[in-house]
C-alpha positions in Angstrom: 6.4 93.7 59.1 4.9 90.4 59.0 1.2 89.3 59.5 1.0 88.2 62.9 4.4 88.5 64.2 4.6 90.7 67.1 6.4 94.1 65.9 9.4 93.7 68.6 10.6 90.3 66.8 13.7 91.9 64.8 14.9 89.5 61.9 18.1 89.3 63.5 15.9 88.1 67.0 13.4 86.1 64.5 17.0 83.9 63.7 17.9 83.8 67.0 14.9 82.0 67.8 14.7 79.8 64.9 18.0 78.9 64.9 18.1 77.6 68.2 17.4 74.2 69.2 16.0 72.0 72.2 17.1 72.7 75.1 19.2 75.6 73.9 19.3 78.6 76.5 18.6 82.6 75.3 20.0 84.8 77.7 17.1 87.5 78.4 19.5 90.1 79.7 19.0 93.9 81.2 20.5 97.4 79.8 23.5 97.0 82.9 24.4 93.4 82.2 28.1 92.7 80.3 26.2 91.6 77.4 28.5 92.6 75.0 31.2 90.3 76.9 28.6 87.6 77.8 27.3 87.2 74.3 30.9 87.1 72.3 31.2 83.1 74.2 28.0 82.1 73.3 26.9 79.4 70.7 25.7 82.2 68.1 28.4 85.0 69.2 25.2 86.7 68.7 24.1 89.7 70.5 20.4 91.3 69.8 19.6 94.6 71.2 15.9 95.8 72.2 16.8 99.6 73.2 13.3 101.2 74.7 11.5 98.4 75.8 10.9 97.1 79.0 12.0 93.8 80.4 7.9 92.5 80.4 7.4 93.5 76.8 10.6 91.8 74.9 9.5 88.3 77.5 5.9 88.8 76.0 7.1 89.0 72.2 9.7 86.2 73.0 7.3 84.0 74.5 4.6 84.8 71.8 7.1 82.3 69.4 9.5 80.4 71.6 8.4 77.0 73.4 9.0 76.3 76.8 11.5 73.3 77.5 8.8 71.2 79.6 10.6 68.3 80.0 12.9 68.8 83.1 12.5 71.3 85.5 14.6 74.8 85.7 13.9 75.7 82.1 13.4 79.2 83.2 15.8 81.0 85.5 16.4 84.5 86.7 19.7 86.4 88.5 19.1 86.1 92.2 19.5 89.4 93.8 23.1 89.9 95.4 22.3 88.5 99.3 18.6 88.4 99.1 18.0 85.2 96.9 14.8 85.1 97.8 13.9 88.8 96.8 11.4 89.1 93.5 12.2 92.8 92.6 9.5 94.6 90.5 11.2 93.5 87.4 11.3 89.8 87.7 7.6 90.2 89.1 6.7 91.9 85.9 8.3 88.8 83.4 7.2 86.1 85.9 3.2 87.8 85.3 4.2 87.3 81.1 5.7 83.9 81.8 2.4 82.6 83.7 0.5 84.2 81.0 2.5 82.5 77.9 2.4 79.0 80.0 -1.2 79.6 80.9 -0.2 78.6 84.4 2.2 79.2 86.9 5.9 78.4 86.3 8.6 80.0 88.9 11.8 81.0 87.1 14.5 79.4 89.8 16.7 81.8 90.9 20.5 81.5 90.4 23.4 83.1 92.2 24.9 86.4 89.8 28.1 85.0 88.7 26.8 81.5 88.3 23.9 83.2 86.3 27.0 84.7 84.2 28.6 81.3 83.9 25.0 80.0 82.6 24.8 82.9 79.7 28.0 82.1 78.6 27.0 78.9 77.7 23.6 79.8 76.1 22.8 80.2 72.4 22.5 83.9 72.2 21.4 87.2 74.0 18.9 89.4 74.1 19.8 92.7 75.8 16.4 94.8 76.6 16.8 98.6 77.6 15.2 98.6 80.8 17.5 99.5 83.1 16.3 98.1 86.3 18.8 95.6 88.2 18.2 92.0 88.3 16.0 92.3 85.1 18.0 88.8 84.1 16.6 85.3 82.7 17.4 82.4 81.0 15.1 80.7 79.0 14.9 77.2 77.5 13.9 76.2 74.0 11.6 73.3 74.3 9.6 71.6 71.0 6.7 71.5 68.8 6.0 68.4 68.1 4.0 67.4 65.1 3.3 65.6 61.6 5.9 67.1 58.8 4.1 69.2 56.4 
C-alpha cells in the first residue's frame, strides 16, 4: 500500500501509467473485449487485469493519477454501440459521471465505431481489462501533461 494512492492502482497499473507518455492512449477495456489479443500489439505488450471491479471504479482510480490530454479534442473515446451510435448504455453513463467528476466539468468521450475502436487499442500503450461484464464498457483515454518547475 502506499499513502494516498487509491488501493485499485496495481504496481504493474502504477507502470503503466507512468511509463506512458503524452498523448499515449490506455485502452480501458471490459471483461468480453479480446484484450488478451488487443493488448499483445500494443506499445507495452502489456495487459493489466482489474477482476471484480466495475467499469466506474477502475475510471475513478485511473483518473485519480492520469492527466487528461487537453490540447486537441477526442482525448477520450468510448466503443459506440453496434447500430445505435448514439446510445449511452448504463456503463458508459457510469464512466462519463467519473470522467466529469476527475475533469471538474463536462467532457463527452466521442464515440467510435467497434472495429475502428479495436484498430485504435491496437495502437495504444497498454490495456486495462476491468471485470465488469457489461457490453460497450470500452474507452480510450489520452495521457496529457503536468507541466511544472523540475524539482
Amino acid at each position: 500500500m502506499l499513502k494516498g494512492i487509491d488501493p485499485v492502482l496495481s504496481a504493474d497499473l502504477l507502470w503503466v501509467l507512468a511509463a506512458m507518455g503524452h498523448g499515449d492512449d490506455l485502452a480501458i477495456v471490459d471483461a468480453n473485449h479480446p484484450a488478451d489479443t488487443i493488448a499483445s500489439a500494443t506499445a507495452s505488450g502489456r495487459l493489466i487485469r482489474l477482476p471484480g471491479l466495475s467499469m466506474a471504479r477502475a475510471t475513478r482510480a485511473i483518473l485519480s493519477v492520469l492527466p487528461i490530454d487537453d490540447f486537441e479534442p477526442g482525448a477520450l473515446r468510448r466503443m459506440e454501440v453496434v447500430g445505435k451510435p448514439d446510445e449511452i448504455p448504463p456503463v458508459q453513463a457510469e464512466v462519463q459521471a467519473e470522467i466529469d467528476r476527475a475533469m471538474g466539468e463536462p467532457v463527452p468521450c466521442l464515440g467510435i465505431e467497434r472495429f475502428a475502436f479495436y484498430a485504435a487499442a491496437k495502437a495504444s500503450f497498454a490495456v486495462v481489462q476491468v471485470g465488469d461484464p457489461r457490453p460497450y464498457g470500452c474507452f480510450l483515454l489520452r495521457k496529457g501533461v503536468i507541466a511544472g518547475l523540475p524539482g
